[in-house]
C-alpha positions as CSV (number, residue, x, y, z in Angstrom):
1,X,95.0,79.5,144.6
2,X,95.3,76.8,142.4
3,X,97.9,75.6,139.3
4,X,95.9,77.1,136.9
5,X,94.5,80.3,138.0
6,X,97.9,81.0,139.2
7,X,99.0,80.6,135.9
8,X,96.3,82.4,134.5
9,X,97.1,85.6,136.7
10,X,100.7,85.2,135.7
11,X,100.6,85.5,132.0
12,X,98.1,88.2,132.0
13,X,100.5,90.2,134.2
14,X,103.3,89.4,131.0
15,X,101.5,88.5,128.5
16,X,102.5,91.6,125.8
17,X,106.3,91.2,126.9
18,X,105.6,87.5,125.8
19,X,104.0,88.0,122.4
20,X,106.2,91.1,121.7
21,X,109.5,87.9,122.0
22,X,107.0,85.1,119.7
23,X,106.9,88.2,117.4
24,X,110.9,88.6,117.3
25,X,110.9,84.7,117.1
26,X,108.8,84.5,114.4
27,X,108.9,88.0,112.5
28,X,105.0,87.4,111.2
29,X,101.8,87.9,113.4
30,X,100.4,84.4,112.5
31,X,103.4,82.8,113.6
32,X,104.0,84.5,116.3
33,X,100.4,84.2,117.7
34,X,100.4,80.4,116.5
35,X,104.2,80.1,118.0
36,X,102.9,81.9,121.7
37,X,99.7,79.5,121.9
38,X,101.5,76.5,121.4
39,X,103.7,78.2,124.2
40,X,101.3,78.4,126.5
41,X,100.3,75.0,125.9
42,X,103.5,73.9,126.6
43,X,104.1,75.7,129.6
44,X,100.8,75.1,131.6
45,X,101.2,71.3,131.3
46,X,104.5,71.7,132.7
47,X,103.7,75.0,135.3
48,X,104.1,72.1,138.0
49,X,107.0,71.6,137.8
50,X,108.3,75.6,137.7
51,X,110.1,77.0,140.4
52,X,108.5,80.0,141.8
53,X,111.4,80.9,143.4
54,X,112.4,82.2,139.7
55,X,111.6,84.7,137.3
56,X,108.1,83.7,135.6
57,X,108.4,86.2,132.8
58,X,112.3,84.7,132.0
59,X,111.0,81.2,132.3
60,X,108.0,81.6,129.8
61,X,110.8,82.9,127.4
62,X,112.9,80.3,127.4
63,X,109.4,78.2,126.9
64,X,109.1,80.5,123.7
65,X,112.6,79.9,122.5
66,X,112.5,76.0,122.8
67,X,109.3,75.7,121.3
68,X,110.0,78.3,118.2
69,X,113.1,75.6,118.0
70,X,111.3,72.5,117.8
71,X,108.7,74.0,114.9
72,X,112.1,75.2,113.1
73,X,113.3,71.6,113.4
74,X,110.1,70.0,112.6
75,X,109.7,72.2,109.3
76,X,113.5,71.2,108.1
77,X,112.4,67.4,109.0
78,X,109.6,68.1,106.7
79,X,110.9,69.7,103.8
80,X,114.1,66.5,104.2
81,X,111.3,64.2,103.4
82,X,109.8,66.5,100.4
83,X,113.2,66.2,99.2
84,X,113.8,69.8,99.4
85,X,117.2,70.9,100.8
86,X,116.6,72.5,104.3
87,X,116.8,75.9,104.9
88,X,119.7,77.9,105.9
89,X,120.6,81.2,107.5
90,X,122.2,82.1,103.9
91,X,118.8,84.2,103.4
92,X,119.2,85.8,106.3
93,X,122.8,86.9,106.1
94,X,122.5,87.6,102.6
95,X,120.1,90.4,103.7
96,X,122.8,91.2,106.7
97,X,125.6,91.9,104.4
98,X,123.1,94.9,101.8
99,X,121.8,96.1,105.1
100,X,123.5,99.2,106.6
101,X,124.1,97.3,109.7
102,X,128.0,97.6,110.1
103,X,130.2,98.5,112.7
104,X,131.4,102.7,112.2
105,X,132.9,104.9,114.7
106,X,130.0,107.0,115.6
107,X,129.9,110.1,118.4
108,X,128.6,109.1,120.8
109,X,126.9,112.6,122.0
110,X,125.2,113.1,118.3
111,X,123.5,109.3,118.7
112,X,122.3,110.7,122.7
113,X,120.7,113.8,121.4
114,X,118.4,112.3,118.4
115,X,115.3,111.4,119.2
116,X,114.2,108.0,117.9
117,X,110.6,106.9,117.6
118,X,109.4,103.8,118.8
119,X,108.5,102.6,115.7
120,X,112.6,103.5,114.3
121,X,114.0,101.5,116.8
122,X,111.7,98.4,116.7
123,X,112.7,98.6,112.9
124,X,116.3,98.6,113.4
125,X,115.9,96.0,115.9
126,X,114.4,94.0,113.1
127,X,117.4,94.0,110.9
128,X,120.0,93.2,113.6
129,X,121.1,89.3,112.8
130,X,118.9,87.1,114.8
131,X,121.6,86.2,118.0
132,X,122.5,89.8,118.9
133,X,118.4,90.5,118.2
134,X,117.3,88.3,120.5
135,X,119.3,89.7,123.3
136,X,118.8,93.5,122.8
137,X,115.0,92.5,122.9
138,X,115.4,90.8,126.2
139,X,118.0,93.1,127.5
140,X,116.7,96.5,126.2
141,X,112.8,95.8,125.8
142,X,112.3,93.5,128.4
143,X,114.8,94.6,131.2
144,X,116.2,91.0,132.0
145,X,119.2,90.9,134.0
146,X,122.2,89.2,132.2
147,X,122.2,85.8,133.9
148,X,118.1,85.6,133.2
149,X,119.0,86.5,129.2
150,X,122.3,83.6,129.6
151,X,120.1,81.2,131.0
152,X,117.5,81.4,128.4
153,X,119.4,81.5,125.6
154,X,121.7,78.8,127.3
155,X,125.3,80.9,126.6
156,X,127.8,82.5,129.1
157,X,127.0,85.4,130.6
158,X,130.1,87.3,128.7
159,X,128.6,85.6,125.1
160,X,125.5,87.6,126.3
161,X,127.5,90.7,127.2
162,X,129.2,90.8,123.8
163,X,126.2,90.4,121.7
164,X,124.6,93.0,123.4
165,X,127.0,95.1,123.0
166,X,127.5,94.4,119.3
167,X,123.4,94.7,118.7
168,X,123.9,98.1,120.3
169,X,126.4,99.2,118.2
170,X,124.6,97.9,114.9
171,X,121.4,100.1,116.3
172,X,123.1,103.4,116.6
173,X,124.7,102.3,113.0
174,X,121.3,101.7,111.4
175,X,119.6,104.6,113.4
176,X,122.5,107.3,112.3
177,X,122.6,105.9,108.6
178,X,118.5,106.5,108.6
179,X,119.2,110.0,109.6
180,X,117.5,112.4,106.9
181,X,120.0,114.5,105.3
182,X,123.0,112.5,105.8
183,X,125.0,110.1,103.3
184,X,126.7,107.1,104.5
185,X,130.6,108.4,103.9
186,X,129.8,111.6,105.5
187,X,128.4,109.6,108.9
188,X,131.2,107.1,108.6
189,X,133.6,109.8,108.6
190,X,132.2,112.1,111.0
191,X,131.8,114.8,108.3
């Protein structure tokens, strides 16, 4: 079989798992198709060079990640010659710090029981800060083991672990505090 049918057959067996992680890269559909096709570019000139002995699906990720990097670079080069100040995160955790995403003690059999929609918990995911998102996606969505998610985010294993487990916590905060019925103190205090 050659190169490119091989990497043909490849991204159609993943290719929802990959736009589903452009999409949580990029937050917008025309980004994240734009941010996937460039991608794909990127890796088929390089599929040569991969090691099949690996995880294709993990690899293309990292692909996604490194590439959604260099456009975030490019754009801050860009706006530093327009004279505009580059962007910062300060957008991004000013809408962190109104959200309901914060750590509460929560019980732990109430969280099991409720039945969350897809749609819910794709939303929640969307509000988590963007290193403990990118992890419960790969984690939680896409079922990568630990070391795949480490490698392709390029942290320790126990970095990994920890924002996992902080994204997780955040999700059961913002899918109790979405709970009809029920006021923030009341959840907070188990009333």
């Amino acid at each position: 079989m050659s190169d490119g049918s091989e990497f043909e057959r490849l991204i159609l067996e993943s290719l929802d798992s990959l736009y589903s992680y452009a999409l949580a890269r990029a937050h917008r559909a025309d980004d994240a198709e734009d941010l996937l096709q460039e991608s794909l570019s990127r890796a088929f000139e390089r599929f040569r060079l991969f090691d099949q002995s690996l995880s294709f699906k993990a690899w293309m990720f990292t692909v996604i990640r490194n590439t959604h990097i260099d456009r975030l670079r490019k754009r801050r080069v860009r706006r530093g010659e327009e004279g505009l100040s580059a962007p910062t995160n300060g957008v991004e955790i000013a809408i962190v710090a109104e959200s309901p995403l914060y750590a509460i003690p929560l019980d732990p059999e109430a969280v099991l029981t409720r039945q969350e929609s897809l749609e819910q918990v794709r939303d929640a995911i969307r509000h988590l800060p963007g290193d403990m998102r990118e992890v419960v996606e790969l984690r939680d969505i896409e079922g990568l083991s630990y070391q795949a998610i480490a490698a392709i985010v390029s942290r320790p294993v126990g970095t990994v672990m920890s924002r996992l487990y902080r994204g997780r916590n955040l999700l059961r905060t913002w899918l109790v505090e979405q709970t009809p019925g029920r006021k923030g103190a009341e959840t907070r205090h188990g009333l």
